[in-house]
mmCIF file of the C-alpha atoms, coordinates in Angstrom:
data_MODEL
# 
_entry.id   MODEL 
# 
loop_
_atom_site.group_PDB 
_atom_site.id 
_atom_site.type_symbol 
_atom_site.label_atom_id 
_atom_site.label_alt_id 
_atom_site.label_comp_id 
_atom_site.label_asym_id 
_atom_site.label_entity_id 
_atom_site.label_seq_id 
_atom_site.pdbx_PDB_ins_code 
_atom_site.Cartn_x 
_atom_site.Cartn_y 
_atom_site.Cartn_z 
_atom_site.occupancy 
_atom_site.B_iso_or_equiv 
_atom_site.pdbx_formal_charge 
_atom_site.auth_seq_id 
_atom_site.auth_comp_id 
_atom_site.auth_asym_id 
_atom_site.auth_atom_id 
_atom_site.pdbx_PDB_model_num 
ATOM 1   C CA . UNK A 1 1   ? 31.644 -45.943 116.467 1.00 0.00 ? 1   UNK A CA 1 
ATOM 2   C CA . UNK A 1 2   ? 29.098 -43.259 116.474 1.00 0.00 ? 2   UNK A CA 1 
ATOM 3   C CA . UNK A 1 3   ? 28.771 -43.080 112.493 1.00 0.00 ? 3   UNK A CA 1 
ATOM 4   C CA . UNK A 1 4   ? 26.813 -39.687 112.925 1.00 0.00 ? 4   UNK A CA 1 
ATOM 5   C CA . UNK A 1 5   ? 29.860 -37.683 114.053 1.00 0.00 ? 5   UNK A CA 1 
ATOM 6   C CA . UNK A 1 6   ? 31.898 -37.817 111.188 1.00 0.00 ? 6   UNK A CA 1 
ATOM 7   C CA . UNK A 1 7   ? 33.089 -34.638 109.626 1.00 0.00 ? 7   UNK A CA 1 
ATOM 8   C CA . UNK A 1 8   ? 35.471 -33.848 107.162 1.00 0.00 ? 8   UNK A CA 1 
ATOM 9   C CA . UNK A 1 9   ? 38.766 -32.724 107.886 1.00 0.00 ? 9   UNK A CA 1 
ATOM 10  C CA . UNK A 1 10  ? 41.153 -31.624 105.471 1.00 0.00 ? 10  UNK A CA 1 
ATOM 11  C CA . UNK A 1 11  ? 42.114 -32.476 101.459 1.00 0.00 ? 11  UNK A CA 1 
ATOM 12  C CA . UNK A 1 12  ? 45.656 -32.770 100.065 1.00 0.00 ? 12  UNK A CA 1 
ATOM 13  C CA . UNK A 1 13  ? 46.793 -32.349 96.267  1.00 0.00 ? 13  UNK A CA 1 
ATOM 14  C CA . UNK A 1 14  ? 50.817 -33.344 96.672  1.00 0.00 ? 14  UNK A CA 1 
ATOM 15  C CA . UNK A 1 15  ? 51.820 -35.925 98.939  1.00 0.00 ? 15  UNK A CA 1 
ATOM 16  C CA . UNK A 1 16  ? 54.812 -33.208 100.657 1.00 0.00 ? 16  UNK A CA 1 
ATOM 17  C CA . UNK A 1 17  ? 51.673 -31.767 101.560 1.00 0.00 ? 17  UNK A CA 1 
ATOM 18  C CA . UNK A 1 18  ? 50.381 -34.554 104.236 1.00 0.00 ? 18  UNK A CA 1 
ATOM 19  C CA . UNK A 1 19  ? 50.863 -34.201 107.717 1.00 0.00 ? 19  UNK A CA 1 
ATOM 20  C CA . UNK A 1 20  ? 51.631 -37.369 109.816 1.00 0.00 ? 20  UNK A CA 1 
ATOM 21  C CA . UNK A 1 21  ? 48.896 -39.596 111.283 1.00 0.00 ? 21  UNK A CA 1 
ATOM 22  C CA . UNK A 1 22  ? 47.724 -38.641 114.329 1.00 0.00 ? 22  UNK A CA 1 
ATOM 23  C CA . UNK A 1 23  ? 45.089 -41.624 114.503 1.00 0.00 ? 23  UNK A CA 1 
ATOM 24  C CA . UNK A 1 24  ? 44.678 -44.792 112.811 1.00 0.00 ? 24  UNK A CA 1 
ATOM 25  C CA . UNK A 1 25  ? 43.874 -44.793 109.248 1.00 0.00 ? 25  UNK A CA 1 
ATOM 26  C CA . UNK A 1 26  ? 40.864 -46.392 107.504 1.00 0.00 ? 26  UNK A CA 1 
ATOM 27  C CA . UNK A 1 27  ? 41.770 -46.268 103.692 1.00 0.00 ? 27  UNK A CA 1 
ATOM 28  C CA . UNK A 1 28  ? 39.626 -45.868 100.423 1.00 0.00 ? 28  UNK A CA 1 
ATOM 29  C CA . UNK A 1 29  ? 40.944 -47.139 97.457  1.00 0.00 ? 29  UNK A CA 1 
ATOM 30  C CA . UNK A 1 30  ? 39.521 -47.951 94.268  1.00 0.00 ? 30  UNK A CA 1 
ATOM 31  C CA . UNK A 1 31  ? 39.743 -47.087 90.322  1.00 0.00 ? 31  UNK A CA 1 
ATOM 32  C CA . UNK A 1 32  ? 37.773 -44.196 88.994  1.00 0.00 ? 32  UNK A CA 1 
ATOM 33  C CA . UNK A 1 33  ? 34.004 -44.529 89.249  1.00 0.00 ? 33  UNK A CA 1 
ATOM 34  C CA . UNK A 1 34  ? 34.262 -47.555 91.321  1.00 0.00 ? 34  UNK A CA 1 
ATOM 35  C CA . UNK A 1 35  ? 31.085 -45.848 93.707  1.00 0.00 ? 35  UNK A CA 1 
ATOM 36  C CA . UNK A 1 36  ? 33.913 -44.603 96.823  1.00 0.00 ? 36  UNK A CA 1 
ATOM 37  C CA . UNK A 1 37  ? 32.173 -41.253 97.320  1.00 0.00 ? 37  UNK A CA 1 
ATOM 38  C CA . UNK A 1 38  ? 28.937 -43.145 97.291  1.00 0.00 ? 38  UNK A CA 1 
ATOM 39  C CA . UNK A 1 39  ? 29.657 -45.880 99.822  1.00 0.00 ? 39  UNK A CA 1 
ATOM 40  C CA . UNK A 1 40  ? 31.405 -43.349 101.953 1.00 0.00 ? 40  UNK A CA 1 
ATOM 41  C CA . UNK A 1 41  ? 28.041 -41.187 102.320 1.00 0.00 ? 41  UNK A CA 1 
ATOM 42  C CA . UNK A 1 42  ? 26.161 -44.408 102.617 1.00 0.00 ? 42  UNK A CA 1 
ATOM 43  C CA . UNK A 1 43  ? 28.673 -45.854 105.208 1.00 0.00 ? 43  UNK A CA 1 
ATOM 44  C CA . UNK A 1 44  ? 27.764 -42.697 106.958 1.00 0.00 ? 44  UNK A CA 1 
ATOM 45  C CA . UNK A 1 45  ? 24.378 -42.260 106.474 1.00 0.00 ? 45  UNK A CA 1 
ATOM 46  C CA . UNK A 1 46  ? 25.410 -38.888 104.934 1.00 0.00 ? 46  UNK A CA 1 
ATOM 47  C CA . UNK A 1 47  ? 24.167 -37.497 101.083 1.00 0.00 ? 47  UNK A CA 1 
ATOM 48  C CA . UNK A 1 48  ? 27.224 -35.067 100.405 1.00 0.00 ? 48  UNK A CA 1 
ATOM 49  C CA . UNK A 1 49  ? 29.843 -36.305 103.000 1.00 0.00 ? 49  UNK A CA 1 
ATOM 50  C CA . UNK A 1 50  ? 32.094 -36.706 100.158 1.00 0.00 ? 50  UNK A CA 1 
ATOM 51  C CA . UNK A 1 51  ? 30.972 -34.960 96.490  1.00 0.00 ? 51  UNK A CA 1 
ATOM 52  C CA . UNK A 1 52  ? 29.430 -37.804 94.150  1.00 0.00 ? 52  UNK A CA 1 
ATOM 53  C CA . UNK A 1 53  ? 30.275 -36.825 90.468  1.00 0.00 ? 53  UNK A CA 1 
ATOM 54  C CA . UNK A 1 54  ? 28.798 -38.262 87.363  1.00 0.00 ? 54  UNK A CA 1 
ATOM 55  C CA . UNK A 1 55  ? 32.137 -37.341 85.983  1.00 0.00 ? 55  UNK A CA 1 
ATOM 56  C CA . UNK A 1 56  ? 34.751 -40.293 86.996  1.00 0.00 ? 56  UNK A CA 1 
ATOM 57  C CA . UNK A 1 57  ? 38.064 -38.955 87.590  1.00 0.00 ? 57  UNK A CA 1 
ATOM 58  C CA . UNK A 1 58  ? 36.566 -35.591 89.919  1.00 0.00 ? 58  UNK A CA 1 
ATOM 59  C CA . UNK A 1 59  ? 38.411 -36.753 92.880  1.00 0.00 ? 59  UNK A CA 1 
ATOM 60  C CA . UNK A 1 60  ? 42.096 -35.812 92.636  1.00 0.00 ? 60  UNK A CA 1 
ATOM 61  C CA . UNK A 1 61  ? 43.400 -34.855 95.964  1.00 0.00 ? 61  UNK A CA 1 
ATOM 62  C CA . UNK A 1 62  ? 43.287 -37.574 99.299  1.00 0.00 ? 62  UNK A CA 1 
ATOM 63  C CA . UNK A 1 63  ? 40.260 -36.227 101.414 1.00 0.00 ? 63  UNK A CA 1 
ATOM 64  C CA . UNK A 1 64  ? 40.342 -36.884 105.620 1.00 0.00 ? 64  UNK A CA 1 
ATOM 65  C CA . UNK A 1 65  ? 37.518 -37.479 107.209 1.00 0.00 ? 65  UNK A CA 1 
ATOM 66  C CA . UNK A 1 66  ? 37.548 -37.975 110.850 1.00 0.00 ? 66  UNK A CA 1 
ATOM 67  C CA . UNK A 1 67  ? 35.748 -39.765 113.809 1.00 0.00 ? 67  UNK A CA 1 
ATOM 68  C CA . UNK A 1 68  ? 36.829 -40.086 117.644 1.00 0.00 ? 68  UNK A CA 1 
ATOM 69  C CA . UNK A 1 69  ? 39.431 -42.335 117.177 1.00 0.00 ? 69  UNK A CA 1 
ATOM 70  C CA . UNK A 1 70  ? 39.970 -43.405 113.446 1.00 0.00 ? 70  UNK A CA 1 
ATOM 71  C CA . UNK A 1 71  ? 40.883 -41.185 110.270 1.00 0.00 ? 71  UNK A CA 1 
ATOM 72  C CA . UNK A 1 72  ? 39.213 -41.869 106.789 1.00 0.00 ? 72  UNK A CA 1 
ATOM 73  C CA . UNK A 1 73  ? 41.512 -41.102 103.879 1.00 0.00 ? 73  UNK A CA 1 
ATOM 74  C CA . UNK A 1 74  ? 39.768 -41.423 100.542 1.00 0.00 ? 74  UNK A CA 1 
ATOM 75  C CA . UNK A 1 75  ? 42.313 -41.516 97.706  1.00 0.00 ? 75  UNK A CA 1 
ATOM 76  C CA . UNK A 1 76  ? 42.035 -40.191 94.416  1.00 0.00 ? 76  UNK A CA 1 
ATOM 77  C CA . UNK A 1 77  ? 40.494 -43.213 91.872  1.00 0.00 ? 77  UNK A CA 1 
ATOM 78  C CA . UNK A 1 78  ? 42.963 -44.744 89.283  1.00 0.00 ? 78  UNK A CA 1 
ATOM 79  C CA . UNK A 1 79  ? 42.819 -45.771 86.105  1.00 0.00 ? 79  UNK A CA 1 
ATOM 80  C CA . UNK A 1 80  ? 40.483 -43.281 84.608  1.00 0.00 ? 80  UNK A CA 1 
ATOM 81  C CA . UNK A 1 81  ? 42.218 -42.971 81.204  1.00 0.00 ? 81  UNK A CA 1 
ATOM 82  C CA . UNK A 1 82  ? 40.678 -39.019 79.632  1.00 0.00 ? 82  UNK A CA 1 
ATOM 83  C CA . UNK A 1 83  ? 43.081 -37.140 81.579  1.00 0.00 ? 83  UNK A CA 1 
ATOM 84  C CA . UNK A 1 84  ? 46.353 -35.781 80.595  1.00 0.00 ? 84  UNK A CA 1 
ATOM 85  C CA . UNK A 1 85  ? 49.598 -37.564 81.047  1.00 0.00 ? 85  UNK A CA 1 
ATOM 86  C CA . UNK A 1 86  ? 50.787 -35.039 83.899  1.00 0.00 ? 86  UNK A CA 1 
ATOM 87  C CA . UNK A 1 87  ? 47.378 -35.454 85.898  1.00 0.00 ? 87  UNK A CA 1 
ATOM 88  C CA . UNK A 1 88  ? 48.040 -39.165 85.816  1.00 0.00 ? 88  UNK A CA 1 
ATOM 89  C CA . UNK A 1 89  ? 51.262 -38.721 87.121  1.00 0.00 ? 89  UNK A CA 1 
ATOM 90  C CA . UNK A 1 90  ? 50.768 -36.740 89.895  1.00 0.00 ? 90  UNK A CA 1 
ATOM 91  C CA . UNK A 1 91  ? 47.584 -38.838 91.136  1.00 0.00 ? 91  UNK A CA 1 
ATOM 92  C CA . UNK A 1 92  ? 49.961 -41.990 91.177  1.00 0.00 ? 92  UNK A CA 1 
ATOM 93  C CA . UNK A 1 93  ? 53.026 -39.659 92.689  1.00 0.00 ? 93  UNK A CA 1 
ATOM 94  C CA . UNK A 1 94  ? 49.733 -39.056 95.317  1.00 0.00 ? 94  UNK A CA 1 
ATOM 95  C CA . UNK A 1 95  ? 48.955 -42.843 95.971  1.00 0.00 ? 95  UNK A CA 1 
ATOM 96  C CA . UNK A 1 96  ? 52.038 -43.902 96.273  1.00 0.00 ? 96  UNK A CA 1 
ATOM 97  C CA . UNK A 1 97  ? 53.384 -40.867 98.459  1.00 0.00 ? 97  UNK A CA 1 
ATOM 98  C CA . UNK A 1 98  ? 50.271 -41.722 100.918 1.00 0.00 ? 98  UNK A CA 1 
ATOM 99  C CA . UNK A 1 99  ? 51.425 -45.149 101.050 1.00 0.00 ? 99  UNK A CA 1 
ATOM 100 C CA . UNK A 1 100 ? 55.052 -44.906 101.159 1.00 0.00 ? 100 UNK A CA 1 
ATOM 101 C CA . UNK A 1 101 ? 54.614 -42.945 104.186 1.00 0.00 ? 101 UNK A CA 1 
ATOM 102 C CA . UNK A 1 102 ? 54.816 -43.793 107.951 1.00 0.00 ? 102 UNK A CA 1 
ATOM 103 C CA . UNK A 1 103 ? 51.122 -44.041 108.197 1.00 0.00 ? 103 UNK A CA 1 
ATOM 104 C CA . UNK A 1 104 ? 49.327 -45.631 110.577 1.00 0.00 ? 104 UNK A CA 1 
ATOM 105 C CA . UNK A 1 105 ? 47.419 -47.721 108.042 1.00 0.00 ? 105 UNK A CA 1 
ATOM 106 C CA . UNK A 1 106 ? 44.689 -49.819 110.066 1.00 0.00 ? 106 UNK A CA 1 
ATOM 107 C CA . UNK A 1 107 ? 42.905 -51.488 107.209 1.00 0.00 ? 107 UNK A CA 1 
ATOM 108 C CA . UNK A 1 108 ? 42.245 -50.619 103.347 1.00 0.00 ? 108 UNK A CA 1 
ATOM 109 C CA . UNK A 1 109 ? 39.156 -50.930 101.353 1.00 0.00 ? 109 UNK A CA 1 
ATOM 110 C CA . UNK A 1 110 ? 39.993 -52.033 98.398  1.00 0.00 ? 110 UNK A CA 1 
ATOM 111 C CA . UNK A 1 111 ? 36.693 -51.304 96.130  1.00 0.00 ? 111 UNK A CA 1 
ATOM 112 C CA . UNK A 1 112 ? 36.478 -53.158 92.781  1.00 0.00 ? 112 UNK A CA 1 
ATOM 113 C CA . UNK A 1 113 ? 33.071 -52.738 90.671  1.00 0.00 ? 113 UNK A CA 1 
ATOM 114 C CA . UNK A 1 114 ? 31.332 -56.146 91.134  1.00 0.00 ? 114 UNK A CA 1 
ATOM 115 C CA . UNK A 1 115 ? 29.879 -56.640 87.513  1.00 0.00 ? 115 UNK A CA 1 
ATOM 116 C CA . UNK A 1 116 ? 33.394 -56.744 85.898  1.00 0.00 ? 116 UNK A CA 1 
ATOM 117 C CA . UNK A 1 117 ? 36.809 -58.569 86.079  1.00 0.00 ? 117 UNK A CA 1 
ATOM 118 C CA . UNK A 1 118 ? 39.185 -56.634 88.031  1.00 0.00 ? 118 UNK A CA 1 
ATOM 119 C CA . UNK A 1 119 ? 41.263 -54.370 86.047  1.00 0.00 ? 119 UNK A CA 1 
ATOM 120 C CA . UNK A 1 120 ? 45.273 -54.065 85.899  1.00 0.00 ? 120 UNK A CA 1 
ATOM 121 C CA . UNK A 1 121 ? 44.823 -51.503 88.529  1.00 0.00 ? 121 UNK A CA 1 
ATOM 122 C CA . UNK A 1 122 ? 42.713 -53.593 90.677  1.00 0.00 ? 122 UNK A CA 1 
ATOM 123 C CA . UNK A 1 123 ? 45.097 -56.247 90.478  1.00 0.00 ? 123 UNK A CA 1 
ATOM 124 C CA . UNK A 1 124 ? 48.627 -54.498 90.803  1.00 0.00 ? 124 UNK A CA 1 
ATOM 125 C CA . UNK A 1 125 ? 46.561 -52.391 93.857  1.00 0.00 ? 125 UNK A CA 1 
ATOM 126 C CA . UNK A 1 126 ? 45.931 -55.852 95.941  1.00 0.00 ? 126 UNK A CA 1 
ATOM 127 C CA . UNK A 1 127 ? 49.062 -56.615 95.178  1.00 0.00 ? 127 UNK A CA 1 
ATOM 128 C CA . UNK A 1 128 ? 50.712 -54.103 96.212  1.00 0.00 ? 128 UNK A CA 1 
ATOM 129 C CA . UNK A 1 129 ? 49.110 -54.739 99.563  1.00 0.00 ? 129 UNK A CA 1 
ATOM 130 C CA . UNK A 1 130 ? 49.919 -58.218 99.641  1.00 0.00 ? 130 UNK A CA 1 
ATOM 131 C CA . UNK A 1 131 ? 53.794 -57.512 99.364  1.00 0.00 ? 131 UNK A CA 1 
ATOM 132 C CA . UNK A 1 132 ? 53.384 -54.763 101.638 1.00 0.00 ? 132 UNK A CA 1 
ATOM 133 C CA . UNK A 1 133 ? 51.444 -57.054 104.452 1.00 0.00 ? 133 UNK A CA 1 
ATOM 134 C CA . UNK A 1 134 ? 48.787 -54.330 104.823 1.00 0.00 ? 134 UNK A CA 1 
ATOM 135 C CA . UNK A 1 135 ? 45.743 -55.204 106.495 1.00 0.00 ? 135 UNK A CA 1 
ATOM 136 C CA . UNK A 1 136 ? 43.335 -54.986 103.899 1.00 0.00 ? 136 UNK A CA 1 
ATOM 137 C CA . UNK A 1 137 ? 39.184 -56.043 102.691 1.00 0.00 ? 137 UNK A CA 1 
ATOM 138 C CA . UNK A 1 138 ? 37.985 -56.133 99.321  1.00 0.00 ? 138 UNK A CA 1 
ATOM 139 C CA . UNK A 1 139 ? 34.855 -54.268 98.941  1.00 0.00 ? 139 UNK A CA 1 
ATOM 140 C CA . UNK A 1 140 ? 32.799 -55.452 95.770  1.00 0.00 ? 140 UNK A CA 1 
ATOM 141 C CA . UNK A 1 141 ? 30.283 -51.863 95.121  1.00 0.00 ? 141 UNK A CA 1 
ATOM 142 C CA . UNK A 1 142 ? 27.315 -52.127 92.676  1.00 0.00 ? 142 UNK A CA 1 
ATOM 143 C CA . UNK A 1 143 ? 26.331 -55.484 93.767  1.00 0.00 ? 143 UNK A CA 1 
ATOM 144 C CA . UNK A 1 144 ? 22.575 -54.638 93.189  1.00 0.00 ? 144 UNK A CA 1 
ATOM 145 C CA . UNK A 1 145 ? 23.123 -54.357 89.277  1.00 0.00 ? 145 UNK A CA 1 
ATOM 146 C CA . UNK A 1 146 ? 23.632 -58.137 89.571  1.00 0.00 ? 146 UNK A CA 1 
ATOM 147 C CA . UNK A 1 147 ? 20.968 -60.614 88.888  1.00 0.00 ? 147 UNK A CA 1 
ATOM 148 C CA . UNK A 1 148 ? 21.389 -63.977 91.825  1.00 0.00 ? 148 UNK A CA 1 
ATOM 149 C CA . UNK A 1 149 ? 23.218 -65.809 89.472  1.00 0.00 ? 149 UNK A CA 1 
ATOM 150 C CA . UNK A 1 150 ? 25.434 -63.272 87.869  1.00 0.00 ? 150 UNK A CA 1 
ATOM 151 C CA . UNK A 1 151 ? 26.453 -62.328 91.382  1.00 0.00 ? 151 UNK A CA 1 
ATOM 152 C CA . UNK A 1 152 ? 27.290 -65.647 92.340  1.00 0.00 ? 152 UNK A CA 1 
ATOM 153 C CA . UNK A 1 153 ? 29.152 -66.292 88.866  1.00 0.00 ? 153 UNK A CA 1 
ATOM 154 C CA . UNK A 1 154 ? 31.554 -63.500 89.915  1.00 0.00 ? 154 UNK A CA 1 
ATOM 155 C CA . UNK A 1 155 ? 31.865 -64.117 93.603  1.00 0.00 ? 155 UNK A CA 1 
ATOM 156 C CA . UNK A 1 156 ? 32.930 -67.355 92.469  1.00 0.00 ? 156 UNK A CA 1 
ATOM 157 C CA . UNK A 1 157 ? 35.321 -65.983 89.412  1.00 0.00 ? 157 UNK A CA 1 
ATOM 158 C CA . UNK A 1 158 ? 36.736 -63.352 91.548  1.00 0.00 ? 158 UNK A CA 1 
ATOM 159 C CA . UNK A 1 159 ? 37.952 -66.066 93.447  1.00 0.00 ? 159 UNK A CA 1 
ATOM 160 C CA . UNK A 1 160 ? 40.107 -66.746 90.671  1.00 0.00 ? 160 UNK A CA 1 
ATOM 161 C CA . UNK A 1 161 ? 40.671 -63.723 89.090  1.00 0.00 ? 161 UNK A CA 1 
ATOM 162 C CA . UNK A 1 162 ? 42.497 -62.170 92.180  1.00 0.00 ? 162 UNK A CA 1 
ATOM 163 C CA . UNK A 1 163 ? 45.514 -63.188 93.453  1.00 0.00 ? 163 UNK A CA 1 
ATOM 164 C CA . UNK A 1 164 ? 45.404 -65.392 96.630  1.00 0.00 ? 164 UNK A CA 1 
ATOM 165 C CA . UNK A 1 165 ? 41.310 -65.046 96.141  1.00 0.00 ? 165 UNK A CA 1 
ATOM 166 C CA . UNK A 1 166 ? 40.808 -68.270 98.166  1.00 0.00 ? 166 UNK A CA 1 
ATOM 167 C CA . UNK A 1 167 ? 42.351 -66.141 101.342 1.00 0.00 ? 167 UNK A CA 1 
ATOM 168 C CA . UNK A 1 168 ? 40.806 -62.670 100.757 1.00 0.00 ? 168 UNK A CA 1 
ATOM 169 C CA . UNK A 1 169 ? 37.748 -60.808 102.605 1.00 0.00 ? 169 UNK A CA 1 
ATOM 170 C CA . UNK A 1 170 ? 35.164 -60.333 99.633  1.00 0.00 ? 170 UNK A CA 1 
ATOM 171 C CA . UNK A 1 171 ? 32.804 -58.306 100.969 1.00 0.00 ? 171 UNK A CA 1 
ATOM 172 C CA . UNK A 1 172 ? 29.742 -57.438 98.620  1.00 0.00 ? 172 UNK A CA 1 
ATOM 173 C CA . UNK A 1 173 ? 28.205 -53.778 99.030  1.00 0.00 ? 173 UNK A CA 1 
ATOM 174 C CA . UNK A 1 174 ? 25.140 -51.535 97.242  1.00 0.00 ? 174 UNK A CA 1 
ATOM 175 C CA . UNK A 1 175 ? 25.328 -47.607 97.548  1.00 0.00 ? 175 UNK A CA 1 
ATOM 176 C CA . UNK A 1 176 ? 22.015 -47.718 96.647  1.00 0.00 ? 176 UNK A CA 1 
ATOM 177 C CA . UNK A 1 177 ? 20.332 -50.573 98.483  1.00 0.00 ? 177 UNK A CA 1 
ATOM 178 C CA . UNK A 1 178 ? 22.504 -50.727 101.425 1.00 0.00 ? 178 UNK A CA 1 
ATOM 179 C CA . UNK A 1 179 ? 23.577 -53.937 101.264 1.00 0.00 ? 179 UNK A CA 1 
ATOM 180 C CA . UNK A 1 180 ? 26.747 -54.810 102.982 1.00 0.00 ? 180 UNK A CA 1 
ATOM 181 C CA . UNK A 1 181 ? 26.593 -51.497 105.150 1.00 0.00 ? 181 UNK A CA 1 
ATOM 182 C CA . UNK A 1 182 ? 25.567 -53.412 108.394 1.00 0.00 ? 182 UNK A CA 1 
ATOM 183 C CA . UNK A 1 183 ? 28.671 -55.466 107.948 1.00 0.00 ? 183 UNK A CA 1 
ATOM 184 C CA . UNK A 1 184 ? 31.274 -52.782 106.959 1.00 0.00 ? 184 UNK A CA 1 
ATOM 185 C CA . UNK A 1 185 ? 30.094 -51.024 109.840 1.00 0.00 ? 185 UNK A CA 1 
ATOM 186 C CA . UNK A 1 186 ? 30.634 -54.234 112.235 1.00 0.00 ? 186 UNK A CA 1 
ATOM 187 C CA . UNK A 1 187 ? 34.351 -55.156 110.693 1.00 0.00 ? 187 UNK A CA 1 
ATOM 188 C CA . UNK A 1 188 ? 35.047 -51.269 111.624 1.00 0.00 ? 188 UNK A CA 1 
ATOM 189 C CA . UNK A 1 189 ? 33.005 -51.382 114.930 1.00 0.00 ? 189 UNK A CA 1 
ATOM 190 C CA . UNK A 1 190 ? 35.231 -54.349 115.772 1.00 0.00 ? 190 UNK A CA 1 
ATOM 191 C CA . UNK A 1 191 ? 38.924 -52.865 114.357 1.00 0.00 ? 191 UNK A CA 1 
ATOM 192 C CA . UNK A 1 192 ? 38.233 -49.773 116.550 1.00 0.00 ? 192 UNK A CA 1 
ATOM 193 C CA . UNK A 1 193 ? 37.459 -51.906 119.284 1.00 0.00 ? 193 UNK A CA 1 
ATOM 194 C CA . UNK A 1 194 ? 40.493 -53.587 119.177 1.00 0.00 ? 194 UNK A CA 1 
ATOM 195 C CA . UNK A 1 195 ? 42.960 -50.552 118.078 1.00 0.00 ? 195 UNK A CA 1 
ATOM 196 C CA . UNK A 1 196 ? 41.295 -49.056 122.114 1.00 0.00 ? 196 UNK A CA 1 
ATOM 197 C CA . UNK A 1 197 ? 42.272 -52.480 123.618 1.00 0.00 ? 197 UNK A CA 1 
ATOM 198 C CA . UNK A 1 198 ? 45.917 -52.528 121.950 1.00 0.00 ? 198 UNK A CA 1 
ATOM 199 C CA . UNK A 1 199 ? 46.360 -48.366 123.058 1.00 0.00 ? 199 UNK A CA 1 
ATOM 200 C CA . UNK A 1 200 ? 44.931 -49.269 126.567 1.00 0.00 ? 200 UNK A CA 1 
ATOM 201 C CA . UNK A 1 201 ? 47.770 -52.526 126.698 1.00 0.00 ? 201 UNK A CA 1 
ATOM 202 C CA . UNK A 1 202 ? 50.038 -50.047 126.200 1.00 0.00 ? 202 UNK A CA 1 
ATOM 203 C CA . UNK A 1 203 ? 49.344 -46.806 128.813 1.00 0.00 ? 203 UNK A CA 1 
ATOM 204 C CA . UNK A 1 204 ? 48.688 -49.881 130.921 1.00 0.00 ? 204 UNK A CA 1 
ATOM 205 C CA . UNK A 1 205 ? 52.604 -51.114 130.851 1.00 0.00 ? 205 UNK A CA 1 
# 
């Protein structure tokens, strides 16, 4: 994937509002200040790919981004608790619209801040995608605000803490370091890879 052509696409408030996939979908999900804007413009290699607020809760529409062959959908964050009642309800009426779409939903990155248990949300979003069989990878952000043997301690607890954690992808990542980049990059390099073999099976019948 050539990570320098990405550009974004298009942003979406309501979920009536989203038009049908036309490629594959690569899927951002986390709760509010959880570092998605972050790792998407370090993913990329990008400073203002997608807008990096001090505030958490900024991000409250689904925002495309698009390469050759994949779509990047970066949801709005959950959980963030100052804002109203109705705001809350229409970013959940958002998340769950996306989802309970026919997408074509190739994988979901599933961030959860490394230094902390995983919250409600974090839980009843894996989940979620457990019941729903969606391919999915958990991406642990702010690993570099973790001493060696705090980060080990909650490798190891997240293990318990999520459900099925013996089974899941944990895959630690730093916005600011760039740890983990190298191997996001290779688990996409190699699910686009395989998406062009599976579309070329088909023409090919």
């Amino acid at each position: 994937m050539n990570y320098h052509k990405v550009k974004f696409l298009t942003s979406f408030g309501t979920a009536g509002q989203l038009p049908p996939s036309e490629k594959p979908e690569i899927v951002f999900a986390g709760r509010s200040n959880v570092g998605k804007s972050s790792l998407i413009n370090r993913l990329f290699n990008q400073k203002s790919l997608a807008r990096v607020s001090a505030t958490p809760g900024k991000t409250a529409t689904i925002n495309f981004f698009e390469t050759e062959n994949l779509i990047f959908a970066d949801l709005p964050g959950y959980g963030y608790a100052k804002v109203s009642r109705g705001e809350k309800r229409r970013w959940a009426d958002l998340i769950e619209g996306y989802f309970a779409q026919d997408r074509d939903i190739a994988l979901v990155l599933s961030l959860v801040d490394s230094r902390h248990p995983p919250s409600a949300d974090d839980r009843m979003m894996l989940e979620f995608l457990i019941e729903n069989e969606l391919p999915f990878v958990v991406v642990l952000t702010k690993i570099d605000k973790l001493s060696p043997r705090q980060r080990q301690e909650r490798l190891e607890a997240f293990r318990q803490e999520l459900s099925y954690g013996e089974q899941l992808t944990l895959l630690p990542f730093s916005s600011q370091t760039g740890e983990g980049r190298e191997e996001l990059r290779n688990l996409l390099d190699q699910l686009e890879a395989d998406l062009l073999q599976e579309d070329g099976e088909e023409e090919g019948e």
